[in-house]
C-alpha positions in Angstrom: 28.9 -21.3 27.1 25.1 -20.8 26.4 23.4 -23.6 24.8 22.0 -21.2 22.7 24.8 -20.5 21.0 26.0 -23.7 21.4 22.6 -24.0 19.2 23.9 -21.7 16.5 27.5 -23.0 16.3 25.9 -26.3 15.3 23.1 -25.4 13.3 25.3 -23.6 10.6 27.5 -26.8 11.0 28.6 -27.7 7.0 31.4 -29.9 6.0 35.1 -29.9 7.2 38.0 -32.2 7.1 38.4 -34.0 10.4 41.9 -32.6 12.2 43.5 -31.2 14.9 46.5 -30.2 16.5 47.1 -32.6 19.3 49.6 -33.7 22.4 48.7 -37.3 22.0 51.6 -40.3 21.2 51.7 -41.5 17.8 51.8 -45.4 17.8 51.2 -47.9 15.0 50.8 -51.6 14.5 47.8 -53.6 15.5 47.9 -53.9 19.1 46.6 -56.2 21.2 44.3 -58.5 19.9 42.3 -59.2 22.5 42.0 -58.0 25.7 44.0 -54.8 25.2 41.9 -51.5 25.2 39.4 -51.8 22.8 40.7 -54.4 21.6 37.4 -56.6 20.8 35.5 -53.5 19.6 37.2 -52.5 16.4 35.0 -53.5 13.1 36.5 -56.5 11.2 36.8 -56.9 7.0 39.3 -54.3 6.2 43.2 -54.0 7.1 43.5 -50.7 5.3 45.8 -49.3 2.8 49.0 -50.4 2.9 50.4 -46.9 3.1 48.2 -46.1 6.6 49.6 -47.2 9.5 47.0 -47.6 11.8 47.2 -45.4 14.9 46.5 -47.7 17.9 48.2 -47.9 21.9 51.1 -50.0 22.8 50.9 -53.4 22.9 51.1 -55.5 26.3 54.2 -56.0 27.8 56.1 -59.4 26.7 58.3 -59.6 29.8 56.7 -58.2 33.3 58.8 -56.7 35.6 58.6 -58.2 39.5 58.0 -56.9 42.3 54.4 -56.3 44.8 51.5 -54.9 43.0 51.3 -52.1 46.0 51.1 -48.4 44.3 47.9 -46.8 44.4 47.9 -43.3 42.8 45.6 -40.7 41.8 46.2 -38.2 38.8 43.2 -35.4 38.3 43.3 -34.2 34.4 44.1 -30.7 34.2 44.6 -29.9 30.4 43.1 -31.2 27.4 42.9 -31.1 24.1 40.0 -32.5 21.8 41.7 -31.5 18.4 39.7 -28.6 17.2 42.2 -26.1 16.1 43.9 -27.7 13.1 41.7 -29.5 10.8 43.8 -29.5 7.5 45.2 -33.0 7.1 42.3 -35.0 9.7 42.1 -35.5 13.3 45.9 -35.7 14.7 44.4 -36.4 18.3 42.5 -40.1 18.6 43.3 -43.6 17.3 41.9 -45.8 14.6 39.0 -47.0 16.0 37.5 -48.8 13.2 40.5 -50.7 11.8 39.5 -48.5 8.3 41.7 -45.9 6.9 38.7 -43.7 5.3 40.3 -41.4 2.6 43.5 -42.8 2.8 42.8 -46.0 0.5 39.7 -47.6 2.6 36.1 -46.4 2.3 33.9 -45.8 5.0 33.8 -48.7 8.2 29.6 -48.1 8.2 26.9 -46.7 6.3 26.8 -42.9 6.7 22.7 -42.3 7.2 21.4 -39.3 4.6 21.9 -36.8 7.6 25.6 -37.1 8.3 26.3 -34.3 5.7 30.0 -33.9 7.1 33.3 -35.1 6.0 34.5 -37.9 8.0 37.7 -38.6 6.0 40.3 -39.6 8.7 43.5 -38.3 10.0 46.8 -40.0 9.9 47.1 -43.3 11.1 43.4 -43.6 10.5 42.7 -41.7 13.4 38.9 -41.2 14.1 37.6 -38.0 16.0 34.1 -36.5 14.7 33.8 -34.7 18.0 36.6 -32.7 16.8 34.8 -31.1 14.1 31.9 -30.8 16.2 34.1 -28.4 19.0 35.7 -26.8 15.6 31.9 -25.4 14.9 31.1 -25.1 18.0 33.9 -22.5 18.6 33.7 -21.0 15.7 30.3 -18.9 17.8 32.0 -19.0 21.0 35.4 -19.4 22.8 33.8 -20.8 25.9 33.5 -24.4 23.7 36.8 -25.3 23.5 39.6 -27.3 24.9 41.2 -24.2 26.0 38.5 -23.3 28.0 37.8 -26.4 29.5 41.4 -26.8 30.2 40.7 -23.2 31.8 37.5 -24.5 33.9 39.9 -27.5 35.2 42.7 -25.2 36.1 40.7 -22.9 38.3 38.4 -26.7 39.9 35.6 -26.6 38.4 35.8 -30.2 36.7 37.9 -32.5 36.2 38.7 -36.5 35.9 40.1 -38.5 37.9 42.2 -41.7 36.9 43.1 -44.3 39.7 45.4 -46.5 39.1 45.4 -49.7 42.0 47.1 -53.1 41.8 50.6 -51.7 40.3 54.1 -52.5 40.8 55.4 -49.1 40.2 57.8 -50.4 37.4 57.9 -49.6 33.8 56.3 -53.5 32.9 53.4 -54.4 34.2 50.7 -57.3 32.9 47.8 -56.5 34.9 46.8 -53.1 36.8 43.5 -51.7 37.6 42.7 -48.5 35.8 39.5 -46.4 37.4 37.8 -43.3 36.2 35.9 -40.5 38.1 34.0 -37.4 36.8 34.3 -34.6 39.3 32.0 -32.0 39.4 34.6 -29.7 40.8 36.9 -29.2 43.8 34.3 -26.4 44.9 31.9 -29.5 45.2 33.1 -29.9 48.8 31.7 -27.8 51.1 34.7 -27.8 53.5 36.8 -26.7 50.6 37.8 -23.0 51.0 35.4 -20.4 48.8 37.0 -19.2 45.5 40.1 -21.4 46.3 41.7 -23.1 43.5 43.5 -26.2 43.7 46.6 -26.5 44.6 47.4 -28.7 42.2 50.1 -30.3 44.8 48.6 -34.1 44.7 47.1 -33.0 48.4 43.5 -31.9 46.4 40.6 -33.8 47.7 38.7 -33.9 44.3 34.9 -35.0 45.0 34.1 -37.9 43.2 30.4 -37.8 41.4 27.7 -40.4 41.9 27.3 -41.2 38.0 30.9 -43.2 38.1 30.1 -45.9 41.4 28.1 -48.1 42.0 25.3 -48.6 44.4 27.1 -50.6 47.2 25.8 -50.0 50.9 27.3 -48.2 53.5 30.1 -48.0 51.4 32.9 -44.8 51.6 34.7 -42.1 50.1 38.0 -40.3 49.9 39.5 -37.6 51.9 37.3 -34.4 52.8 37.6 -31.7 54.7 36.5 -31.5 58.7 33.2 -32.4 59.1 32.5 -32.6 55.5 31.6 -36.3 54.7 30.8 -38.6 51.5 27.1 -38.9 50.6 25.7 -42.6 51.8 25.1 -45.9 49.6 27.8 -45.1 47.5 31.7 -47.2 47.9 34.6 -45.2 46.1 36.3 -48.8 45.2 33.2 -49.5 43.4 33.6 -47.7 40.2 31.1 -48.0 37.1 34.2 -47.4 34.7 37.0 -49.7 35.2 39.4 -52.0 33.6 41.1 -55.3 36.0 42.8 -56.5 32.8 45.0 -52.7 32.0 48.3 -53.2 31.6 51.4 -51.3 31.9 54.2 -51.5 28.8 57.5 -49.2 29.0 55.5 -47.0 31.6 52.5 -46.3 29.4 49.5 -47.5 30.5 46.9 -49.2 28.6 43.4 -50.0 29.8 39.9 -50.8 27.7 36.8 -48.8 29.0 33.5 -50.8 27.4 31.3 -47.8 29.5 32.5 -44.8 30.2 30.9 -41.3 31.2 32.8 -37.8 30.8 31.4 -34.6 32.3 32.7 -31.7 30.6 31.5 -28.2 32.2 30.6 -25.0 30.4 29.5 -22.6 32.0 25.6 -23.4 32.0 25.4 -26.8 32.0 27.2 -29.8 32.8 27.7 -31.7 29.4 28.1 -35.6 29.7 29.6 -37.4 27.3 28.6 -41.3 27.3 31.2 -43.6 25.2 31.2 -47.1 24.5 34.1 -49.2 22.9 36.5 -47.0 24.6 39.8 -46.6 25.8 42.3 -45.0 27.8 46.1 -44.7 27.3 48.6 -42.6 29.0 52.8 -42.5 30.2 53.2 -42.7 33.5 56.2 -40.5 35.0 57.3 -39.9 38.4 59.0 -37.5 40.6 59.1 -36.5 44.3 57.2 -39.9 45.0 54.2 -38.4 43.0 53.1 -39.8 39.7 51.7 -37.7 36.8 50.1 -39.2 33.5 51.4 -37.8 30.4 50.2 -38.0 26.5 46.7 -39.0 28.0 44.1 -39.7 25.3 40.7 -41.5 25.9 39.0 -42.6 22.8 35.4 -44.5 22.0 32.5 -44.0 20.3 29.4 -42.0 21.6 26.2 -43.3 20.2 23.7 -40.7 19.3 20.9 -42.4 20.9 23.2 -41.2 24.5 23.3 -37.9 23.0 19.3 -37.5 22.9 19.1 -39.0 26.5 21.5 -36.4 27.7 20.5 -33.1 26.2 17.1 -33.0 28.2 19.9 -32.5 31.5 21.1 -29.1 29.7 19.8 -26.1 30.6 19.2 -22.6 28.4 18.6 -19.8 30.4 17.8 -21.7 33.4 15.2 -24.0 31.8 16.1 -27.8 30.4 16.0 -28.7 26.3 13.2 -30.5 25.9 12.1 -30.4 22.2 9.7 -27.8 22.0 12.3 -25.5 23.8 13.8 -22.6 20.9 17.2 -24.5 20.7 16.8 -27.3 20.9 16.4 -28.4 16.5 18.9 -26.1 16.4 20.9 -28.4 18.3 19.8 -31.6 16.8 20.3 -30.7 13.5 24.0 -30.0 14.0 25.0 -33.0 16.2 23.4 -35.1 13.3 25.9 -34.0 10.7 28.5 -35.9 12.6 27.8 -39.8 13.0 30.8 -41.6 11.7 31.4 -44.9 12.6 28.9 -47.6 14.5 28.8 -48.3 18.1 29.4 -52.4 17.7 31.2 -54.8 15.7 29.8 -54.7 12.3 30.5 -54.0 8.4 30.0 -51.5 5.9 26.3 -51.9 5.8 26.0 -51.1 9.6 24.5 -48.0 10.2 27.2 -45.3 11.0 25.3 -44.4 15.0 27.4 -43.2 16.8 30.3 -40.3 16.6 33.9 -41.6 17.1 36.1 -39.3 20.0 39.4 -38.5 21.0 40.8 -36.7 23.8 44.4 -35.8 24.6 44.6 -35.3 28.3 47.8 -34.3 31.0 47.0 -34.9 34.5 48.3 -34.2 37.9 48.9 -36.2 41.1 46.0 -35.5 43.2 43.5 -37.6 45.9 39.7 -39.0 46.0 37.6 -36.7 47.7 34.2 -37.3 49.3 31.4 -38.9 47.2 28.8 -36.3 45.7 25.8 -36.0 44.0 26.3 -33.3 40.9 22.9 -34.1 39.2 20.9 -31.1 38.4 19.2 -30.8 41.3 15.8 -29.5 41.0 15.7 -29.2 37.6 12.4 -29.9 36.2 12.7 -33.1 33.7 11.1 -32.9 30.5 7.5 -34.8 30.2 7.5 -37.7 28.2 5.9 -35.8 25.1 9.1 -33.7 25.1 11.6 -35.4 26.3 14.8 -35.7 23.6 15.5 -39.1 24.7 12.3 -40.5 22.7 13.8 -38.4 19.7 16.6 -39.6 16.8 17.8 -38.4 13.9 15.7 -40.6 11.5 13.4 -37.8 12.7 14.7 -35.3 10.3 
């Protein structure tokens, strides 16, 4: 999709109720207190209506199973589903982030700022999900912005993510597993990889593994390429930026909390990276043929505007970046800030709302670590300082 009419979709952006028809499992109860995914991060001071049950993940397993903590698999998502195509009762895909029930008997978990001119009511269970209002609009200019289509982009390689999960015994208990994710720019990526080849989708697909998810770590190394085809340098693929040692596995459903976390999501112009804090990932895990699969997948968090600004000078319209004296770009800014609904950190109801709350349903397939690549826009002119949309906010407005 065009950031231009990207541009449009969100500049005409008015209210809506927050739902959508989603895949994701429907739990309830407070979870873990502590220690579980995003588990310190939800705002205290409200337990919500007694009628809303809050949607949250399992909690952690009271009796482990035994046995070595030896599997090590790979799953590469290939559909998803934001929540964009139902909106009538409030976000079905996402969990309550914020501990409040807003609309259902609780008010709002932060101060909404005088340009977040959408509803934010939440869906059942208190689920939170602006970002699926903001793909409604989005779509309602262009197909190409949708989780169709990105489900569409990840069938055929062009992107995908890749959950690890190390340190597992395999069993349906489990008190402490290692859950890793990595953005990949697409299977394509790999120059040994045959031209206009899908994957095979098999759990034999070397997915490359992009630089924004390690660390810096030496020498280091990567997954499996192809002949001669070898991981970039300085870069360790056990070294991940966006991890969780403390996950933990209850009636095979996986639970991990993701403080950091970066999602690249690709249109067809421009690679659109989604930076959330206070996150989490949740998933079943099932097995068959030796291979394991992750099932009613949904990451959630929060992505603070400020991220937003620092991201949209990396997208390009027609070939150029959005700096903000480029044609789209208020276009774009004045759509994205009809959406803040919760805040980024602990806080009350007079913390600024600053961030937009997220949900993603996800199903992914067995799959393996490729080599380690760089998917940065390379040669793309930055924007000078004067211009650049990380310097901006919405107070602007």
């Amino acid at each position: 999709m065009s950031m231009r009419t990207l541009a449009f979709a969100l500049a005409i952006a008015m209210g809506a109720s927050c739902a959508v028809a989603g895949f994701d499992r429907v739990d309830t109860g407070s979870g873990p207190g502590s220690g579980g995914a995003g588990g310190g991060n939800s705002q205290a001071g409200n337990s919500g209506s007694a009628a809303c049950q809050h949607a949250t993940w399992p909690p952690a397993p009271a009796n482990p199973d035994p046995g070595p903590d030896d599997v090590d698999l790979v799953a590469a998502v290939r559909r998803i589903d934001v929540g964009e195509e139902n909106l009538d009762r409030g976000p079905l895909v996402g969990y309550d982030l914020d501990q409040f029930c807003t609309c259902l008997g609780d008010g709002d978990s932060c101060k909404e700022p005088r340009y977040a001119m959408a509803d934010h009511c939440d869906g059942p269970g208190g689920r939170d999900n602006a970002v699926a209002s903001l793909f409604k609009f989005a779509g309602t200019f262009s197909d190409n912005f949708a989780s169709a289509s990105l489900t569409s982009e990840a069938e055929i390689g062009s992107w995908t993510m890749l959950v690890r999960v190390t340190q597992y015994n395999g069993k349906a208990n489990d008190s402490q597993v290692r859950l890793a994710l990595y953005p990949s720019p697409g299977i394509d990526k790999d120059p040994c990889w045959p031209v206009d080849t899908p994957p095979r989708w098999d759990g034999n697909d070397p997915w490359p593994v992009d630089t924004v998810s390690l660390q810096t770590a030496g020498a280091g190394g990567g997954g499996t390429g192809g002949a001669g085809c070898t991981s970039l340098p300085g870069y360790d693929i056990d070294q991940p930026l966006f991890f969780d040692d403390e996950a933990y596995v209850s009636d095979f459903h996986i639970v991990a909390n993701l403080p950091n976390a970066g999602l690249v999501l690709t249109t067809d112009e421009s690679a659109v990276t989604i930076k959330l804090v206070a996150g989490s990932v949740s998933a079943r895990l099932e097995q068959a043929n030796g291979r394991w699969s992750l099932r009613e997948g949904l990451i959630t968090g929060r992505w603070p505007l400020a991220d937003f600004f620092k991201t949209v000078g990396s997208m390009t319209s027609g070939g150029d970046p959005i700096c903000t004296d480029h044609p789209v770009y208020s276009l774009i800014k004045n759509g994205v800030c009809r959406f803040p609904d919760i805040a980024s950190s602990l806080g009350g109801p007079t913390t600024p709302c600053d961030s937009m709350s997220f949900g993603m349903a996800f199903d992914a397939e067995p799959a393996a670590l490729g080599i380690i690549v760089d998917a940065s826009s390379a040669g793309l002119q930055p924007c000078p300082p004067e211009t650049d949309p990380a310097t901006d906010s919405c107070d602007t407005l």
